[in-house]
N, C-alpha and C positions, 0 to 999 in steps of 0.2 A: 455285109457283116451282120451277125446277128448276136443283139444282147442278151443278158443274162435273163432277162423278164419274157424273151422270146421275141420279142420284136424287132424288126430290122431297122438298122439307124438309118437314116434319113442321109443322104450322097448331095454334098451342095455341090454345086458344078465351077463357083471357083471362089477364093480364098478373099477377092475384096472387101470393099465397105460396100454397105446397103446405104440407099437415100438416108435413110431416116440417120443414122450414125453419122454421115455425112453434115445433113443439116443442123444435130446438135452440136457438134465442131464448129461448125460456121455463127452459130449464135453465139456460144462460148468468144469466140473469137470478137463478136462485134457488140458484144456486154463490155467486156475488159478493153477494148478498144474506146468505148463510150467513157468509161470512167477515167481510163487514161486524159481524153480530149479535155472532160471538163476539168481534172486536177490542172491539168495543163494552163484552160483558160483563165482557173483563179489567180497561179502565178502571175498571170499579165496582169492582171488588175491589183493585185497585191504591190506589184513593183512601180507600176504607173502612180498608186494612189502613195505610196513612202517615198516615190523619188518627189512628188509636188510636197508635201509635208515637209521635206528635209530643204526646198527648196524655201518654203515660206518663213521653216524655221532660221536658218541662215540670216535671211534680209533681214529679220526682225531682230537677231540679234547683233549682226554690223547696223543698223539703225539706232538700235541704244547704244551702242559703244559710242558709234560715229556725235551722238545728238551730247553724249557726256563729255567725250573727248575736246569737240571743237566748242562745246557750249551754246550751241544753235539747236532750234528746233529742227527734227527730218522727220521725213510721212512717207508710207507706203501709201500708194495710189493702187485702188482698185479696181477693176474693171469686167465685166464680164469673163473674157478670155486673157487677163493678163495682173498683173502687178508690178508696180517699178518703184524705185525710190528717187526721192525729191528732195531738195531743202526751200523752192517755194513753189508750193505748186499754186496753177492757177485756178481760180472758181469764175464759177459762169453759174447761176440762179441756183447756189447753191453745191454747185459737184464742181470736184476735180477736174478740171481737162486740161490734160498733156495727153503724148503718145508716148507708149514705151519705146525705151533707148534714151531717153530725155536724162535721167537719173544715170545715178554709179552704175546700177542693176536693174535689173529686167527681166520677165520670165512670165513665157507665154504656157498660158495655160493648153495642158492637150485637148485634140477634140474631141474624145469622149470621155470629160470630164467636166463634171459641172463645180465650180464655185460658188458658194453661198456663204454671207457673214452675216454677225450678231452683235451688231454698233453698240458701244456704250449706249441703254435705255432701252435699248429693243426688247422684248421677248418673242420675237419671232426673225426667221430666216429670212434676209433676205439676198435680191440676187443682186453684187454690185456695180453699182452705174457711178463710178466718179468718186467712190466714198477714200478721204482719206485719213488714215490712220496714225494720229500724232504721237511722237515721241522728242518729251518734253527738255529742255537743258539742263533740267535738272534730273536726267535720269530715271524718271518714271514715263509711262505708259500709256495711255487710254488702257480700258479693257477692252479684249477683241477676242471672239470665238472665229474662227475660220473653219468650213467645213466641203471638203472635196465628195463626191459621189460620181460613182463608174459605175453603170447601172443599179443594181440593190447594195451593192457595198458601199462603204463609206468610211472616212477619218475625221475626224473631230480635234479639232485644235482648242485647246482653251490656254486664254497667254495669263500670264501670271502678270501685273502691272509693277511689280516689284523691280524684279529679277529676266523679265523678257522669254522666261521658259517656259515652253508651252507642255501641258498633260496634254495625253493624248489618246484617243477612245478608236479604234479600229474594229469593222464590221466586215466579214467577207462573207458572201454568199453567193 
């Protein structure tokens, strides 16, 4: 066939895709695939770090009721990997030692998540070994920041000594 310019078109020999239209497909394909996985993996960590919040928020608030109700002091016991509730816990050169299940509640921390608290007097993080956290008969509190972290993300608890309700500051990345 010849054009109007006079030149013959050029005869491809068949109708498919060339590599290169190939390969931009497939890139296409494993961009949006990539960003898929990572939306993906923030959901885990979004739900892992709200279900532990919702977990600590709970005991703390059956702990005030409980400690108001019966008029005895109750303590959540801390631990690296876990917290439980108590009405006496034991100490040994200072820390808490039970094992969870000891208490009404219990609740093991996941393993890839890290607990850190911020004791009445602290100004810094620490990781808990024993520490427990009183709630008085009279209805008030210690104060107590609790804070989860799933690699760079994180939740921030901060308890209110009044009221047992915690603000609360979430970080996903």
């Amino acid at each position: 066939m010849i054009l109007a310019t006079g030149k013959k078109k050029p005869v491809r020999s068949g109708s498919g895709f060339t590599l290169l239209e190939m390969l931009i497909v497939l890139a296409v394909i494993a961009m949006f695939t990539g960003v898929f996985m990572l939306r993906f993996d923030d959901g885990h960590v979004e739900r892992t770090l709200h279900q532990t919040a919702v977990d600590i928020r709970g005991i703390a608030l059956k702990s005030k009721k409980r400690s108001f109700a019966f008029r005895r002091n109750q303590y959540i016991v801390f631990t690296p990997r876990a917290f439980w509730t108590t009405e006496t816990p034991q100490f040994e050169e200072g820390r808490a030692v039970a094992s969870p299940g000891q208490g009404p509640e219990s609740f093991i921390i996941p393993g890839d998540v890290i607990m850190e608290i911020k004791p009445p007097g602290s100004q810094r993080w620490i990781n808990p070994k024993g520490h427990a956290w009183n709630f008085r008969a009279s209805g008030l509190s210690d104060p107590m920041e609790v804070r989860f972290t799933m690699g760079r993300s994180y939740t921030n608890l901060n308890f209110n000594v009044l009221t047992g309700l915690a603000e609360e500051e979430t970080i996903l990345e």
